[in-house]
N, C-alpha and C positions, 0 to 999 in steps of 0.2 A: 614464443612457442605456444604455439597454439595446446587446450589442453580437455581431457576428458574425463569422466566419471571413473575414471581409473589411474588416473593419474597422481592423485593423492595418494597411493595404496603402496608404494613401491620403496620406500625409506626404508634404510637398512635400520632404526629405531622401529620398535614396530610399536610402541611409546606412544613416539610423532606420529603416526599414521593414525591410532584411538585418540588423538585430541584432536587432530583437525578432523575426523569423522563427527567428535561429537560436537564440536564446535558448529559442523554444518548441522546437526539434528538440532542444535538446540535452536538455532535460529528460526528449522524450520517451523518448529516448535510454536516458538513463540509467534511464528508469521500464522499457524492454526488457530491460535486465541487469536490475532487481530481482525481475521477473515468472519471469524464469529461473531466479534463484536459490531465489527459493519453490516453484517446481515441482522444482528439483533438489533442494532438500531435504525434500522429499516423499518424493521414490522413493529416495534415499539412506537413508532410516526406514524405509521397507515395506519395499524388498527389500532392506537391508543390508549395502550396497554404501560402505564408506569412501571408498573412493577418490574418488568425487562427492562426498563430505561433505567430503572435504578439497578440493578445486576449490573449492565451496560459499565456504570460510571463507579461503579463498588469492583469491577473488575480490571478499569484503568490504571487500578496500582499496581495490579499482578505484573500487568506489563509493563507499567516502567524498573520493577523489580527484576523482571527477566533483562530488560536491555544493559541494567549496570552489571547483574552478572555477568552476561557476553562480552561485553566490553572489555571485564576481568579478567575473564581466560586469554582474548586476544592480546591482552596485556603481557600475562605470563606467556604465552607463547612466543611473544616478539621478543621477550627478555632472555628466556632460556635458549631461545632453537636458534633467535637470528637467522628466519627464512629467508630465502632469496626465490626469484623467480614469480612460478606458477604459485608455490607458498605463500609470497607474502602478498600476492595477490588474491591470493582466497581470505587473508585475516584482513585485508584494506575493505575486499568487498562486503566480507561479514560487518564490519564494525560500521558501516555505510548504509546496510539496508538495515541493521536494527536501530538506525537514529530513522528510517524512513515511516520503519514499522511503529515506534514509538509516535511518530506523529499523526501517523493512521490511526492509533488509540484516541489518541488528541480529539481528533478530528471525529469520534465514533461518539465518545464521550459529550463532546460539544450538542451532537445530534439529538441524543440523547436528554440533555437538557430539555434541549425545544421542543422536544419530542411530549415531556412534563409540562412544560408550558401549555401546550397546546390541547392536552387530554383534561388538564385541567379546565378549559374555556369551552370544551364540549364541539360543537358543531364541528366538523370537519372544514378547513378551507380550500379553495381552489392551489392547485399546482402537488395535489400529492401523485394523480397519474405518470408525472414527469418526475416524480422525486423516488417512485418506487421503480421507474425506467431506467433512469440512470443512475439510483442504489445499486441495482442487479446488474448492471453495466461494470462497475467498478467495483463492486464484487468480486465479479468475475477478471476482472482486470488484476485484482491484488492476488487471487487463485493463482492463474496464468504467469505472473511475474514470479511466483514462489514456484510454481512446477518446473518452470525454467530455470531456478537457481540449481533445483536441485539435479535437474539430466543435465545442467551444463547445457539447454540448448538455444540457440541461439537465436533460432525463424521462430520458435517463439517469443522470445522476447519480443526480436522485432514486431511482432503482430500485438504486444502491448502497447509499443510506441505509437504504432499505426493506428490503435482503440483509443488510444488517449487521444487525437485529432479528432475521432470522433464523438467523443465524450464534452471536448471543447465546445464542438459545434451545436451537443443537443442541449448544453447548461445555456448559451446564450440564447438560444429562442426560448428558451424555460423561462428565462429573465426578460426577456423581451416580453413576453405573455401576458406575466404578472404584474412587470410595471403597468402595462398598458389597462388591468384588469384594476389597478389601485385605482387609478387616477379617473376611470369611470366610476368605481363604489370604495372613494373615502372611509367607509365604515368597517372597512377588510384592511385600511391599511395595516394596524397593530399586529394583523392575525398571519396575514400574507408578509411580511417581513420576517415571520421567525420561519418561513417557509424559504424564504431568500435565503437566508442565514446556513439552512440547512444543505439545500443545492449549494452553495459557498464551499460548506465544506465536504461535498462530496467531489466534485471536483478539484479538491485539491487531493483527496485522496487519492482521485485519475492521475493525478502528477508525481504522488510517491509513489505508486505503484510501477509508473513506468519510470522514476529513477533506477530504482532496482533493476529492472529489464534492463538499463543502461550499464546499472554495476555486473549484470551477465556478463553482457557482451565484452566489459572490461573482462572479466577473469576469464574468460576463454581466449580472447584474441587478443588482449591485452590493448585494445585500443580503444582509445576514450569519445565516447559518442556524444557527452554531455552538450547540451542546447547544439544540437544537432537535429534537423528536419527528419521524419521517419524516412523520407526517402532519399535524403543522402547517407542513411546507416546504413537500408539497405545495399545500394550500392558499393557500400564501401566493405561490407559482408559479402558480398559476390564478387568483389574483384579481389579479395585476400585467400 
């Protein structure tokens, strides 16, 4: 059964209906801090600013804080309600994107690091033009996968899936770039590796971010798109 933004609302419990509501705010909640921290440690890299890199990585606990909460409720929830359906496919997909969101942190915090690294050794290196490209890329990507959880919609998601292919393609010529830029000036290797490092993990960010898009499309159509090409999701979104 396919299902909508109103589809949670209708329990004769009206109990069960304030905990799967707040089950979905809390998530999204917590997907607000993650969205934050990858933008702040964006502009903690460009412009060289520790002190946001250390917020950044003094704020990765908040969130793994939040993710065992969630986890907790969809615990109690699966124990008391015993949902079936569209239900327990919203507490499968909540407990799914907050292990995603949790590695988004991971992955912000990491940045963040090199980000300290890096302000500390002063001069700016080559490949930050391509690191604040596709920052803002998947950014925008973990936004978009979280506006989608929350309308339930789906031609967005799918358009996160479709960003993350393009997200693939601009980290390997980034990488492509910079190896090539090493191996002509030696003396950049130290400095351009913690740049590596950094592209590393924003692209993996592109990858949680369209899991989620994936856990969408589970809890509305209920079908599983995982390691699925973006365009055989969509196809499979327009023939259902």
């Amino acid at each position: 059964m396919e299902i909508t933004t109103d589809t949670h609302s209708h329990h004769i419990s009206q109990q069960f209906n304030n905990e799967l509501e707040d089950l979905k705010t809390h998530l999204l909640a917590m997907g607000g801090l993650v969205e934050k921290q990858v933008q702040d440690a964006i502009y903690a890299l460009t412009e060289g600013d520790s002190a946001v890199a250390e917020e950044v990585r003094v704020n990765d606990r908040a969130i793994n804080d939040m993710q065992i909460s969630i986890d907790e409720e969809c615990t109690r929830i699966l124990a008391r309600r015993q949902p079936a359906a569209s239900d327990l496919r919203l507490v499968m997909a909540v407990t799914r994107a907050t292990s995603d969101l949790e590695r988004i942190g991971d992955e912000a915090s990491k940045i963040a690091r090199h980000a300290i690294q890096l302000a500390e050794e002063g001069e700016s290196p080559r490949g930050y033009i391509e690191t604040r490209h596709i920052g803002n890329h998947v950014r925008n990507m973990v936004k978009d996968a979280l506006t989608a959880f929350a309308r339930f919609d789906t031609e967005l998601a799918l358009s996160v899936a479709q960003e993350d292919k393009s997200v693939d393609l601009e980290y390997r010529s980034a990488m492509r770039a910079l190896v090539t830029f090493m191996m002509e000036d030696p003396r950049s290797i130290s400095r351009v590796l913690n740049v590596i490092w950094v592209l590393r993990s924003l692209e993996r960010i592109g990858d949680h971010a369209n899991n989620i898009s994936e856990y969408v499309i589970y809890l509305v159509k209920g079908m599983d798109v995982r390691h699925s090409s973006p365009e055989s999701i969509e196809e499979r979104l327009h023939r259902n």
